[in-house]
N, C-alpha and C positions, 0 to 999 in steps of 0.2 A: 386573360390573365386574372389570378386571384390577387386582390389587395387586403392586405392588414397594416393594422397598427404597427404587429413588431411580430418580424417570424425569429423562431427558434430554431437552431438548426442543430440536432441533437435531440432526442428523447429519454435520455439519461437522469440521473441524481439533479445535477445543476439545472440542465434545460428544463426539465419539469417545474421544478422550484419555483425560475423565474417566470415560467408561465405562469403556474397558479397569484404568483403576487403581485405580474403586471393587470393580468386576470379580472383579481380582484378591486382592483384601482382602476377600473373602468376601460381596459388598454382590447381592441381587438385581438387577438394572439393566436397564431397558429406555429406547429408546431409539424416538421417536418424531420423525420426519422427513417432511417437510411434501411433499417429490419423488419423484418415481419410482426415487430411488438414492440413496447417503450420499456425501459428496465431491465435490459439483458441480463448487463452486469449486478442490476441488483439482486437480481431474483438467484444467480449464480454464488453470489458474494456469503459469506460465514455461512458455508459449509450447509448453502438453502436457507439459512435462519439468518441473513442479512446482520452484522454488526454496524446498525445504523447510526450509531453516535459515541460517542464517549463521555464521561461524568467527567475526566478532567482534564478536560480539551483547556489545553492554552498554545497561545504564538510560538513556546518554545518547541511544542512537537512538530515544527515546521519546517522544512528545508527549502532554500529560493534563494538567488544570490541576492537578494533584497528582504530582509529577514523578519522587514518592519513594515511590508507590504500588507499582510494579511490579516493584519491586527484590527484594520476599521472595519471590517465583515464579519468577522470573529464576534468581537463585539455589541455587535449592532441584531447580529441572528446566531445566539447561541445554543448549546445543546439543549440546555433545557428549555428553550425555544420550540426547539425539533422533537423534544420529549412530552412537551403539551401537546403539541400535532398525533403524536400519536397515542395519549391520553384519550385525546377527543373523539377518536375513534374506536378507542374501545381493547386495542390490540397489544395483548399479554405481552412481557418484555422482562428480561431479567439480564440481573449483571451477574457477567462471569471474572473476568480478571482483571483489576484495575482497571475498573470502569468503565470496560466496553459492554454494551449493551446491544443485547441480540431479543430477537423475535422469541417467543416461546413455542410457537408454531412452527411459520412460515415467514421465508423473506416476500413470497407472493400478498402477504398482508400490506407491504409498504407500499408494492406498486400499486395494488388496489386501490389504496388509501389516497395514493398522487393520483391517480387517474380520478377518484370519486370529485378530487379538490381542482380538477383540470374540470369535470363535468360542472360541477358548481358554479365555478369562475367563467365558463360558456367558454372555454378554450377548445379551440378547433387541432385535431393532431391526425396527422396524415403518414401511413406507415409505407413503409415499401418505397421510398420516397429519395434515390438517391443521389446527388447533388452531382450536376453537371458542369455547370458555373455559375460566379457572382458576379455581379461589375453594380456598376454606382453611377447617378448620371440624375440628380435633384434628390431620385427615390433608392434603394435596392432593389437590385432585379434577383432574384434566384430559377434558374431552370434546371427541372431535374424529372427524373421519368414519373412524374407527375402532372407535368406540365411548368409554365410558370406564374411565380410569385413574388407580388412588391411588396415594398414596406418604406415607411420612414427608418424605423429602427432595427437592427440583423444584432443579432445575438449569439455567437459561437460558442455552441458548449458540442462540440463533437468528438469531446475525450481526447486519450494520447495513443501510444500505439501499442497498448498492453491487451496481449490475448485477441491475435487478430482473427482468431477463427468465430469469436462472437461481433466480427462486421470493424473495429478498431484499422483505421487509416491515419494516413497524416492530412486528414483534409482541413483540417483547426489550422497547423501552422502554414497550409499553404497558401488558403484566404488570408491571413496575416500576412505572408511575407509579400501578395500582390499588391497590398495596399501599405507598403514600404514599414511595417513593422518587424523590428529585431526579433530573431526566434532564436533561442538558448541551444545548441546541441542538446540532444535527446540520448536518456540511454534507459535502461530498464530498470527498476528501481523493486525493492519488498520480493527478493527474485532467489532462488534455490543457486550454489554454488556447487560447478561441475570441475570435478579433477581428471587429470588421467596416470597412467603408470599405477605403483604401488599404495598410492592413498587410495585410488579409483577402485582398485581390485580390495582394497582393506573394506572402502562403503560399502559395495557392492555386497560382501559377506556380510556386512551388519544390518543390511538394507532392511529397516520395520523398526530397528532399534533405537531410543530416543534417551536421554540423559538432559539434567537441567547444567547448564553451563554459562559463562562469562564469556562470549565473543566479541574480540574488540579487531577493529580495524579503521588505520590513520586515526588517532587516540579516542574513539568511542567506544562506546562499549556496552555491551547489552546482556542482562541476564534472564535467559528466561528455559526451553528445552531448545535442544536441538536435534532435531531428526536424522539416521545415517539412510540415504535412498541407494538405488543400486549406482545412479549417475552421480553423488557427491554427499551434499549436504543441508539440508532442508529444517523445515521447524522455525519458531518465531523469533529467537534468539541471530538465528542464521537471516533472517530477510530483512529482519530490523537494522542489521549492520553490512548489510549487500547495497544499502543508498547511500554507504561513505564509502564503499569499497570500488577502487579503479585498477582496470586488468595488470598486470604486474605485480596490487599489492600484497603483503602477506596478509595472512590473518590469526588471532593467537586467541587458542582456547584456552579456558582454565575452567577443566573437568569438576575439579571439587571446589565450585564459590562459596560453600557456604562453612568450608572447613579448613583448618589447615590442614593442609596433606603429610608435613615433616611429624607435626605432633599427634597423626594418626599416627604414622610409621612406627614414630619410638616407640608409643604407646603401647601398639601391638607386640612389638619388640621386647616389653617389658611384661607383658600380663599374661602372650602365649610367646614364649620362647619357640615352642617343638612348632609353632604355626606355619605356614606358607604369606608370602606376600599377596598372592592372588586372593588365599581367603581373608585376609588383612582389608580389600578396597573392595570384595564385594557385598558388604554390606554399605558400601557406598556408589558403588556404580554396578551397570548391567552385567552381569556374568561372562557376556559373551565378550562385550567391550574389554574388560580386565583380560581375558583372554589373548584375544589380542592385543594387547598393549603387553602381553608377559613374551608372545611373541617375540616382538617388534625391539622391547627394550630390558628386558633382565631374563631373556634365555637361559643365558649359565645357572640362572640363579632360580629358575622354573623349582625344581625340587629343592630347594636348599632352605632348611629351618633360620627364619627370620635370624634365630641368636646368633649364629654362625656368618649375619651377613654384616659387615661394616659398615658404621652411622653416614659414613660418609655417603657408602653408596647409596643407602635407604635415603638424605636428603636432598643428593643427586636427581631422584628419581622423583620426591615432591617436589623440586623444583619445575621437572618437566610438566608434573601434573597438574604446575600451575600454568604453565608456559608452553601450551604444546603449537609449536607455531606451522603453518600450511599454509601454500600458497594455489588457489583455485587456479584453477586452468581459465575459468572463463565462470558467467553464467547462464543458465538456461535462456534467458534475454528475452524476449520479447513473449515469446511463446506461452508461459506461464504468469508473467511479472503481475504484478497486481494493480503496480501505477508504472506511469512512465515519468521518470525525472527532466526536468528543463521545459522546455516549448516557452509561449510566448513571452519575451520580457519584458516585467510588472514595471519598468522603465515607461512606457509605454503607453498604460493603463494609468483612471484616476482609481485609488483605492477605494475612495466613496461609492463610487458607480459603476467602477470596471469596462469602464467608455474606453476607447482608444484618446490617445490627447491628438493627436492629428489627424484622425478618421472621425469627426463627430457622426453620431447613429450607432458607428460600427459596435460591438460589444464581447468582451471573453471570458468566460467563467470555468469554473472546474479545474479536470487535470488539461486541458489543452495551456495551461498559464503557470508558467515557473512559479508553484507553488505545492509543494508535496508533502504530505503528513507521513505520518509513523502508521505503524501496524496497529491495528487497535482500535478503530470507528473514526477516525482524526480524518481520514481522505473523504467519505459523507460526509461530514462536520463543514470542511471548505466547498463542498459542492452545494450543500443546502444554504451556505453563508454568503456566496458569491454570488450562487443567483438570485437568492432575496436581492441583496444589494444590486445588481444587474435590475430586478423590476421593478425594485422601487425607481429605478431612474429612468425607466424607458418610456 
């Protein structure tokens, strides 16, 4: 049997973290990873260029049924924490959209970077490693096609179950729930919405096509683009409000946020009389989209010169285009999601340390822990912050 100070089970955002910082604090630390390599998900994550952090990460970009959980790690290892780390290495980085900050290269630069700060720190990390059971009995035992390994301290950052084809199980919440800790239902969170029938067959024709919009669901609301796929609706506006959205509910676009729609109508109404409506909005939405939507909602009025159409109906029709309301059929769910919302409850957990309160040793960090950010480097942000805090205490 191999012993350590504190194994990690996970070689993710969080588990690496906590490695390098128990590591660094004199902790033996191995690191046990269920893949053929550490960083799946990072090296996968902003599109290869990893959005490792965010400039304006705070506790509100959070979702957990304990909202004031994640506030002391937040704190304690912040972005610009995570931004001198990779200063110090040397690795080009630029902000693109409020804040998020991406690689200039490669998100392969970040994993190197953790891996360089795991060699320095003498952390031991064992790959192909995948976990067969844990039990407890003075020490931790772990057995996995590795062999086995003890520890005083076990640290679970084994993620949630987003995108199982890169290795994602529910093995986080099932070590929790054998050592009698609450686990939150789980559902897929930052995730594309699938319709069927006539809206399905409407994406489907727009499929490539993206417009900036207002998507709100159960009263949030997000503006940003949204993508039309051939399966529904995609884009950052559409995932940002897919973690408030629950199956039944609707959801309401408003295609021109950043206009009014009535006082385009008249407008046009008034400066090209002999005009069309369709050529009216597209100089504000995609051609194809205005398209359809002349389809779908003023047929009759397809050829008909704006002067000749009543105010009524022209703000009939901005009303819609503020209001256009749909109800997904489902979401693509697990398969694409980018977190998984719920797992372990921060009930649970001390915020300081991320310890279990009735499991001393035990430890949970990352997305395996009711605690999920927004689209936008916010989900890194609580992996790098949770398991600093995790190794400062191990």
């Amino acid at each position: 049997m191999t012993r350590a100070d504190v194994l990690v089970i996970g070689g993710g955002a969080a588990g690496l973290m906590c490695a390098i910082t128990a590591g660094q604090h004199g902790r033996n630390v191995i690191v046990l990873e269920g893949s053929n390599r550490i960083g799946k998900k990072i090296l996968m994550s902003g599109g290869g260029r990893c959005n490792f952090t965010n400039l304006y990460c705070e506790p509100s970009n959070f979702l957990s049924h304990n909202l004031h959980f994640c506030k002391s790690a937040l704190s304690r290892y912040t972005q610009h924490d995570f931004v001198a780390l990779v200063e110090k290495h040397g690795i080009a980085y630029h902000e693109k959209t409020a804040g998020q900050l991406f690689c200039d290269v490669s998100s392969k630069d970040i994993v190197a970077m953790l891996q360089r700060e795991c060699d320095d720190a003498g952390v031991q990390i064992v790959t192909e490693c995948g976990i067969q059971s844990v039990t407890h009995d003075r020490e931790y035992r772990v057995d996995s096609a590795r062999g086995a390994f003890s520890s005083q301290s076990l640290v679970v950052a084994s993620g949630g179950l987003s995108i199982p084809k890169m290795g994602a199980t529910g093995l986080g919440y099932d070590i929790a729930r054998q050592f009698g800790l609450k686990v939150f239902d789980t559902r897929a969170g930052l995730v594309p919405f699938t319709f069927t029938g006539a809206i399905h067959d409407l994406t489907e024709r727009l499929s490539g096509v993206s417009a900036r919009c207002t998507v709100t669901a159960n009263g949030v609301s997000f503006t940003e683009d949204v993508l039309f796929t051939h399966r529904g609706l995609s884009g950052p506006a559409v995932l940002q409000v897919s973690s408030f959205w629950y199956p039944g509910d609707d959801v309401e676009l408003d295609l021109l946020p950043d206009n009014n729609a009535n006082k385009v109508l008249l407008t046009a109404k008034t400066e090209q009389p002999r005009g069309l409506l369709r050529t009216a909005l597209a100089g504000h939405l995609p051609r194809a989209l205005v398209n359809e939507l002349q389809d779908a909602w003023w047929p009759a009025h397809a050829d008909t010169p704006l002067a000749e159409i009543a105010n009524d109906v022209l703000l009939d029709l901005g009303s819609r285009l503020h209001r256009w309301t749909l109800k997904p059929a489902a979401t693509e769910g697990y398969r694409t999601a980018e977190v998984t919302l719920g797992g372990v409850d921060t009930g649970e957990l001390s915020s300081r340390t991320m310890e279990a309160r009735r499991q001393p040793g035990l430890y949970f960090i990352g997305e395996v822990v009711d605690v999920t950010g927004h689209l936008g480097g916010f989900n890194f942000q609580w992996a790098w912050a949770s398991g600093h805090a995790a190794g400062l205490a191990v």
